[in-house]
PQR file with spaces between the fields and no chain letter, atoms N, CA, C, O and H, PARSE charges and radii, in Angstrom:
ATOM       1  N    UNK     1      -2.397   -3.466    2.321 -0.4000 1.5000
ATOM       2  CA   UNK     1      -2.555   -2.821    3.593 -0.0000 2.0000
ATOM       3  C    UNK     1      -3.805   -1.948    3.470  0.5500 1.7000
ATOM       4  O    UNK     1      -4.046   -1.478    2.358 -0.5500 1.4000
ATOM       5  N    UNK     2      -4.925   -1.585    4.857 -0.4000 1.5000
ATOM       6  CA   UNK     2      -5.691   -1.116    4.236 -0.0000 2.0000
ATOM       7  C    UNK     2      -5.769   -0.410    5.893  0.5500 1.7000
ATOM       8  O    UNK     2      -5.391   -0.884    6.964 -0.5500 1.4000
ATOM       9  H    UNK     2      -4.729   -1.967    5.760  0.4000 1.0000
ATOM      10  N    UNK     3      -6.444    0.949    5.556 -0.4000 1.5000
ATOM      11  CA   UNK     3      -6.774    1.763    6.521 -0.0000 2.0000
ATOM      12  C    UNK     3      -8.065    1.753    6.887  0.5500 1.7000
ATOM      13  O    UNK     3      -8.781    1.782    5.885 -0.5500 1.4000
ATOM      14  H    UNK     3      -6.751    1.334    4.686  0.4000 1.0000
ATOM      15  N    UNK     4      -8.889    1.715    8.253 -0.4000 1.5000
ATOM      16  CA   UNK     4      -9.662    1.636    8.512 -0.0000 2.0000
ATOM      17  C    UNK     4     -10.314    2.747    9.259  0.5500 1.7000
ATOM      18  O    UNK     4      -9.451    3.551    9.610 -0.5500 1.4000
ATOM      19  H    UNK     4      -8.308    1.691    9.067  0.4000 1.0000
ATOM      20  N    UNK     5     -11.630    3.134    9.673 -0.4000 1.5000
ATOM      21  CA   UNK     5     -12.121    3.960   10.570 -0.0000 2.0000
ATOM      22  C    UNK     5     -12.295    2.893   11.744  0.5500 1.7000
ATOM      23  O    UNK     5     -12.268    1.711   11.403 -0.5500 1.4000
ATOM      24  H    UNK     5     -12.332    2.481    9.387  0.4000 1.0000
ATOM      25  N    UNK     6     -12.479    3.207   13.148 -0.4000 1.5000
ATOM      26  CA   UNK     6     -12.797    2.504   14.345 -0.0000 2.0000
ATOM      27  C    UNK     6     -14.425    2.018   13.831  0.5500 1.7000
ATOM      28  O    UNK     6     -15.423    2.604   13.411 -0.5500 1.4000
ATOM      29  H    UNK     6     -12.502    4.168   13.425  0.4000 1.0000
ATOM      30  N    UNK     7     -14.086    0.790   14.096 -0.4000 1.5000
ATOM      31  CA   UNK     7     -15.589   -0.671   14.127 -0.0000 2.0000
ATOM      32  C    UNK     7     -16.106   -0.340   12.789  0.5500 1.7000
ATOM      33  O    UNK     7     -17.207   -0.721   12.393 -0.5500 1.4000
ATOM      34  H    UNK     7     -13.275    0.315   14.437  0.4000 1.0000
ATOM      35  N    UNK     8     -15.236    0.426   12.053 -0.4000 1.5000
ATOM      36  CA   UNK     8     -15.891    0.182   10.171 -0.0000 2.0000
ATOM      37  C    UNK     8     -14.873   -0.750    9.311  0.5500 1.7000
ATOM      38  O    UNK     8     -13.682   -0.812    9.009 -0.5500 1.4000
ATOM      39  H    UNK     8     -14.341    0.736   12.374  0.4000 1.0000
ATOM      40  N    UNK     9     -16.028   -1.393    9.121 -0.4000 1.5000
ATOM      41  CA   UNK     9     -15.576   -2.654    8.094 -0.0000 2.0000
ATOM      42  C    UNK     9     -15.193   -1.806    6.884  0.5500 1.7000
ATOM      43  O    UNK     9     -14.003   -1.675    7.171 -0.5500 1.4000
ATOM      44  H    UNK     9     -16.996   -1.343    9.366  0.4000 1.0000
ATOM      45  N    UNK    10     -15.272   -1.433    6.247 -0.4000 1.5000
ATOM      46  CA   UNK    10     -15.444   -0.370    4.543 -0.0000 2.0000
ATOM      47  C    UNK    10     -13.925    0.337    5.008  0.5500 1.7000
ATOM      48  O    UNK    10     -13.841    1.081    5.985 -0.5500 1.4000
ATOM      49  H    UNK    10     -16.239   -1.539    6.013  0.4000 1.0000
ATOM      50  N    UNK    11     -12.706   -0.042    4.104 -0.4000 1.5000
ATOM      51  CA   UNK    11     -11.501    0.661    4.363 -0.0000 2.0000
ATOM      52  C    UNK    11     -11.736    2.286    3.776  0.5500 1.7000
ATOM      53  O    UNK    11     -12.302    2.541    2.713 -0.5500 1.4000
ATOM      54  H    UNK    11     -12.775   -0.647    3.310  0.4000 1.0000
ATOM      55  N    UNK    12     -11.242    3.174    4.599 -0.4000 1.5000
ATOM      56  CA   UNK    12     -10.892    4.560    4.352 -0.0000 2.0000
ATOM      57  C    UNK    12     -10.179    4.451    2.743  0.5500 1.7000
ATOM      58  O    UNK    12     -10.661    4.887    1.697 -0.5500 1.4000
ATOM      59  H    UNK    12     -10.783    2.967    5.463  0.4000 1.0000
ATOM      60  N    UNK    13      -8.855    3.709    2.942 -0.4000 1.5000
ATOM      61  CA   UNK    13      -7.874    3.659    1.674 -0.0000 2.0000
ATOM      62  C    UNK    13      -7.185    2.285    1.917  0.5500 1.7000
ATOM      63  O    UNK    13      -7.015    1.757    3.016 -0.5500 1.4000
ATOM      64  H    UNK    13      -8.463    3.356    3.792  0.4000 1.0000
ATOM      65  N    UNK    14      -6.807    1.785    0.671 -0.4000 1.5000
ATOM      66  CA   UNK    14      -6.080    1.300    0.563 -0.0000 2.0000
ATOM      67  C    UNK    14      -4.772    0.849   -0.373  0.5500 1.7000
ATOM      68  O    UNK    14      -4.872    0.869   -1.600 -0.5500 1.4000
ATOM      69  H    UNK    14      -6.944    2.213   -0.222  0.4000 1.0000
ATOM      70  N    UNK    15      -3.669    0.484    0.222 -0.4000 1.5000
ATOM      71  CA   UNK    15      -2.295    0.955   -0.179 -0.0000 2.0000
ATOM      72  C    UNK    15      -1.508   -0.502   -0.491  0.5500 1.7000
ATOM      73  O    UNK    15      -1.372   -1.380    0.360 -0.5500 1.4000
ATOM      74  H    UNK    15      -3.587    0.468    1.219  0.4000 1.0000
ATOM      75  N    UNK    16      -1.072   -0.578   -1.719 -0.4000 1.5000
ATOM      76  CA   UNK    16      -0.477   -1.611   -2.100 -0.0000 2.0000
ATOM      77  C    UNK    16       1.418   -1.063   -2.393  0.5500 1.7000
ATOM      78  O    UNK    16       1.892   -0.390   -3.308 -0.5500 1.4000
ATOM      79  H    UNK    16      -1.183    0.136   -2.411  0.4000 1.0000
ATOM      80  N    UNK    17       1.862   -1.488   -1.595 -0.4000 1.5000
ATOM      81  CA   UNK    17       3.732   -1.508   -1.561 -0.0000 2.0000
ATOM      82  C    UNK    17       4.155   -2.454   -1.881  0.5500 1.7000
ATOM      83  O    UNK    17       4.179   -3.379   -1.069 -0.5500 1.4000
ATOM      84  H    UNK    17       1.477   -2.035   -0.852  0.4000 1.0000
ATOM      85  N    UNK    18       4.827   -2.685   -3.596 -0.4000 1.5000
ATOM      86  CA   UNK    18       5.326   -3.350   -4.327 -0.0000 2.0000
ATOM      87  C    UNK    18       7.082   -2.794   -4.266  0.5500 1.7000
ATOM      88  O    UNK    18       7.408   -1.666   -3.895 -0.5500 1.4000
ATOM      89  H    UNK    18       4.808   -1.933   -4.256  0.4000 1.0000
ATOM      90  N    UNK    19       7.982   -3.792   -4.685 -0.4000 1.5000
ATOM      91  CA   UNK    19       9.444   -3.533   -5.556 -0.0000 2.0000
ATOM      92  C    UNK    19       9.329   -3.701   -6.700  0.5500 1.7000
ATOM      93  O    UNK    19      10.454   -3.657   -7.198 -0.5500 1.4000
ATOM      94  H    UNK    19       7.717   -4.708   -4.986  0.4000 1.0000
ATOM      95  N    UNK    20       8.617   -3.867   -7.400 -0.4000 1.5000
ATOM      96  CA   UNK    20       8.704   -4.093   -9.155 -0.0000 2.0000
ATOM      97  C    UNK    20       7.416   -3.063   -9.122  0.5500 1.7000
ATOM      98  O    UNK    20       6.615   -2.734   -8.247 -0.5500 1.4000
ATOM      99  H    UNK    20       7.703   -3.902   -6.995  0.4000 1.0000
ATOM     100  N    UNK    21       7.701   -2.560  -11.133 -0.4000 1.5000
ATOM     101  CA   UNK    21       6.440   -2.085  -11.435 -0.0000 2.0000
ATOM     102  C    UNK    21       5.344   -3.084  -12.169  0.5500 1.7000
ATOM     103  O    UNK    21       5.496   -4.007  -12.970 -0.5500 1.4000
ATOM     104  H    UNK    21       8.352   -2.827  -11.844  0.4000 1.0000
ATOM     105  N    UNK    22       4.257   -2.542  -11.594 -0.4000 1.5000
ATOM     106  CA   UNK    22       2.643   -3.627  -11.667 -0.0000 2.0000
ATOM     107  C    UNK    22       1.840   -2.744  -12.140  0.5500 1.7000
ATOM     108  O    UNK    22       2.101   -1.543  -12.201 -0.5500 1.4000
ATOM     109  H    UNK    22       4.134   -1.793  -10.944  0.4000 1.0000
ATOM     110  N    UNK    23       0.705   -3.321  -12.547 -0.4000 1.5000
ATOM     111  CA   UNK    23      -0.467   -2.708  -13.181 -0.0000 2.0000
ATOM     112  C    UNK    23      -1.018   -1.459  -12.639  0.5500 1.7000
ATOM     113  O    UNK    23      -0.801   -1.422  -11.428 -0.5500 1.4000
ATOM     114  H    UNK    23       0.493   -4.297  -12.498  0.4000 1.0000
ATOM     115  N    UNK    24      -1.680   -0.366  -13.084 -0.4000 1.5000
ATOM     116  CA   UNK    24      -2.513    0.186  -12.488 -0.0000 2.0000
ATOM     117  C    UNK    24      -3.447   -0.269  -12.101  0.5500 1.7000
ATOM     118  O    UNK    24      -4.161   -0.598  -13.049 -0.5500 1.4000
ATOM     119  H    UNK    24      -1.856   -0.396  -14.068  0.4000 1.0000
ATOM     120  N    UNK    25      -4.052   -0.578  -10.792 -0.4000 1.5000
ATOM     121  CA   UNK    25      -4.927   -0.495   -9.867 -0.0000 2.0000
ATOM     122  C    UNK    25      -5.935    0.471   -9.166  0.5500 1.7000
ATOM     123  O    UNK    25      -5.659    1.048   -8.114 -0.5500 1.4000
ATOM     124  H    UNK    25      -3.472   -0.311  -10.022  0.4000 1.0000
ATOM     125  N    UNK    26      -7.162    0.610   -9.846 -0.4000 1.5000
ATOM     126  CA   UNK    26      -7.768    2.212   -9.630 -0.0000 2.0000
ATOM     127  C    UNK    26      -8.280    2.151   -8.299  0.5500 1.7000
ATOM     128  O    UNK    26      -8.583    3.189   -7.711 -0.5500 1.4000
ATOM     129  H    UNK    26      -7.386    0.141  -10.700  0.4000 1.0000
ATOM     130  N    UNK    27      -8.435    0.748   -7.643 -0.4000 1.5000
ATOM     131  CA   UNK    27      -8.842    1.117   -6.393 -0.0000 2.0000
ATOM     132  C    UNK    27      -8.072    0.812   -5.128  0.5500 1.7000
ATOM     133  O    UNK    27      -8.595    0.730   -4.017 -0.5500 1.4000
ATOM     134  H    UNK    27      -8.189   -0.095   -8.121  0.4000 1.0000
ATOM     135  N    UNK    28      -6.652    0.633   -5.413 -0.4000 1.5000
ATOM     136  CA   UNK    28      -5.590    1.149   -4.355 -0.0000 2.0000
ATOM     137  C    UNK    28      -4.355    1.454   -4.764  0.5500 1.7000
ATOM     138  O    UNK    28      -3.721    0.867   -5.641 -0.5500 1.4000
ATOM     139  H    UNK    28      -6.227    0.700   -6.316  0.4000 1.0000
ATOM     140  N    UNK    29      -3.961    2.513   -4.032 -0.4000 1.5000
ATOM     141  CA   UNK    29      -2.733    3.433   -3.785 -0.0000 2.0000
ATOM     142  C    UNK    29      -1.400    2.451   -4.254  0.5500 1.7000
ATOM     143  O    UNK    29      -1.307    1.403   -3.615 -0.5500 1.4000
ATOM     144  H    UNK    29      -4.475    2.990   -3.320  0.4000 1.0000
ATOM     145  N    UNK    30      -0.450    2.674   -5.219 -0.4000 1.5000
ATOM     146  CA   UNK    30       0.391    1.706   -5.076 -0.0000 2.0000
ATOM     147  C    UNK    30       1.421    2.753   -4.880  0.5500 1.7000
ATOM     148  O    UNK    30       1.281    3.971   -5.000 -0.5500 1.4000
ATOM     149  H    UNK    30      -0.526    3.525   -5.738  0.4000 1.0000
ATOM     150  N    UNK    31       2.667    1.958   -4.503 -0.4000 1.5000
ATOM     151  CA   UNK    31       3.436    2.667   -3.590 -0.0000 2.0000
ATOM     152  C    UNK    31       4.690    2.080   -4.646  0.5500 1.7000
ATOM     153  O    UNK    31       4.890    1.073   -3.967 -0.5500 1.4000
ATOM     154  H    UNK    31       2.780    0.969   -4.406  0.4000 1.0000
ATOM     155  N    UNK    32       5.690    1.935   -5.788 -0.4000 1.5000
ATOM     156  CA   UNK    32       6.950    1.373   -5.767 -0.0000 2.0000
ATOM     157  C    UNK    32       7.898    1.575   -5.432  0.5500 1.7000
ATOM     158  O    UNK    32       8.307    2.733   -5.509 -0.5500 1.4000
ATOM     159  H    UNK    32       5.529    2.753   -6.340  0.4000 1.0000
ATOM     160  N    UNK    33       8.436    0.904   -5.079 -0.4000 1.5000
ATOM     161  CA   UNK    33      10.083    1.091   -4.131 -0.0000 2.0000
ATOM     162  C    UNK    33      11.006    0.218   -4.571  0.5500 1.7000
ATOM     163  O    UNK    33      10.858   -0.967   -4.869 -0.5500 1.4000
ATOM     164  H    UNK    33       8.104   -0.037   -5.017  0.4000 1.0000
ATOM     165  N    UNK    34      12.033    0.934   -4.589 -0.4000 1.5000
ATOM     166  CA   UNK    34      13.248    0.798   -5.814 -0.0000 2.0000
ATOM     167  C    UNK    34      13.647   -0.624   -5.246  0.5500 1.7000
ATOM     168  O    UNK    34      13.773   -1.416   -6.181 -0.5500 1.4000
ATOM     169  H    UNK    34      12.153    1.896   -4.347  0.4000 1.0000
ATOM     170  N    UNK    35      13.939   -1.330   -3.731 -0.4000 1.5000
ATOM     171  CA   UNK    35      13.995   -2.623   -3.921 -0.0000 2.0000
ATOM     172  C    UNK    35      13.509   -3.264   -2.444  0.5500 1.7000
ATOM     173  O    UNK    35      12.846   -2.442   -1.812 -0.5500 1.4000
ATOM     174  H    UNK    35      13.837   -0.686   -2.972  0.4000 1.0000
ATOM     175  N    UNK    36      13.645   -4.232   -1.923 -0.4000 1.5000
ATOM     176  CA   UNK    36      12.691   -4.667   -0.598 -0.0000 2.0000
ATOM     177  C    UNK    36      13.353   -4.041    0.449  0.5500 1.7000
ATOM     178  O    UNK    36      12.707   -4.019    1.497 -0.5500 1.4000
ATOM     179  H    UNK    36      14.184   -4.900   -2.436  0.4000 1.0000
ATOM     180  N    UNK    37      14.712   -3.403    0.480 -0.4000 1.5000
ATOM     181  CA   UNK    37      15.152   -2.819    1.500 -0.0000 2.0000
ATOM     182  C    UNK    37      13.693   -1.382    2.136  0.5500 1.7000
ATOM     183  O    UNK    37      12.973   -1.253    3.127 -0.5500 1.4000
ATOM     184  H    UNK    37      15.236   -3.421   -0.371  0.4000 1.0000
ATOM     185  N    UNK    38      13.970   -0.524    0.702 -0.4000 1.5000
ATOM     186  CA   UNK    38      12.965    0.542    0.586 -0.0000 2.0000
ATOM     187  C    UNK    38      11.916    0.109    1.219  0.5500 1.7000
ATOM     188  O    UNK    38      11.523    0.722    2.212 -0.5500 1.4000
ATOM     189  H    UNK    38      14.555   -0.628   -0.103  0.4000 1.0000
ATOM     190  N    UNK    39      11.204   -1.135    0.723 -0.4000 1.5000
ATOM     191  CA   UNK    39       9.784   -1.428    0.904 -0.0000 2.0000
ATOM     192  C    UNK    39       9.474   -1.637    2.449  0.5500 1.7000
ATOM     193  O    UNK    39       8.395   -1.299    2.933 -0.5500 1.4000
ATOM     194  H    UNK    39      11.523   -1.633   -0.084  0.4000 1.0000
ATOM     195  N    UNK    40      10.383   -2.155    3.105 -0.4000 1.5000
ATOM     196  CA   UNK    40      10.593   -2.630    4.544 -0.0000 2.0000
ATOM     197  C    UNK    40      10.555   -1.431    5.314  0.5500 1.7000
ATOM     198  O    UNK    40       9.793   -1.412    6.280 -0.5500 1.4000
ATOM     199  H    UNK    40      11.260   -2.430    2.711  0.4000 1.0000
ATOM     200  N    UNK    41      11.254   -0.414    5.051 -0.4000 1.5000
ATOM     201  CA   UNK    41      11.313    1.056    5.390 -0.0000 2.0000
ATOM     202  C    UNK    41      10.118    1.611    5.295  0.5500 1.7000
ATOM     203  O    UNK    41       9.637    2.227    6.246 -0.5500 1.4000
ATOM     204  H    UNK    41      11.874   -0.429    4.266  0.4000 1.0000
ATOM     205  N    UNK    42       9.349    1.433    3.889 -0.4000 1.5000
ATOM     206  CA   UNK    42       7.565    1.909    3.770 -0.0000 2.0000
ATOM     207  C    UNK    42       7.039    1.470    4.561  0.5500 1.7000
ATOM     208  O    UNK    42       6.826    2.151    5.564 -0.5500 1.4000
ATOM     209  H    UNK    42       9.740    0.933    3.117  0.4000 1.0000
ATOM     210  N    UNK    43       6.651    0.336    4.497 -0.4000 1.5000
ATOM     211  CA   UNK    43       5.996   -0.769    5.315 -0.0000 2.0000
ATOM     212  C    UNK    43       5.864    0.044    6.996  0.5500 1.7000
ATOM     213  O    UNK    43       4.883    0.482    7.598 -0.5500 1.4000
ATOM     214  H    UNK    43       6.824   -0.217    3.682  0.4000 1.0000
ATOM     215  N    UNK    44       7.198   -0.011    7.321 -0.4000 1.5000
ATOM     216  CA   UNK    44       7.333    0.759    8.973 -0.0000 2.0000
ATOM     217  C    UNK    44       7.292    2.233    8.817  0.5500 1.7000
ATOM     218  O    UNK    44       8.087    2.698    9.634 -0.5500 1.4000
ATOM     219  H    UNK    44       7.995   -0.366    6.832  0.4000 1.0000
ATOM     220  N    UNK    45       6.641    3.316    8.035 -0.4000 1.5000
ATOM     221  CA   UNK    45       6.277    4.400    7.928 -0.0000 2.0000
ATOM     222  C    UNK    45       4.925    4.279    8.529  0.5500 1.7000
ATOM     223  O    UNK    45       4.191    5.265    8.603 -0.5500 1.4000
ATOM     224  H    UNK    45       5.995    2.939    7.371  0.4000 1.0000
């Protein structure tokens, strides 16, 4: 998922929402959530 400014291509941030734990990723936000219920809940935050 990635956040944008209005008509800028170049994301502000971006946010990766996983259920398992994954690598560090230095250039986006990861988010884990204990299982896809959680994540579904992030997701619609």
């Amino acid at each position: 998922m990635t956040l944008h400014w209005k008509d800028d291509p170049k994301p502000l941030e971006q946010i990766c929402l996983v259920d398992v734990e994954t690598a560090l990723d230095l250039h986006r936000t990861t988010i884990i959530c204990k299982n896809q219920a959680n994540l579904l809940k992030a997701f619609a935050l």
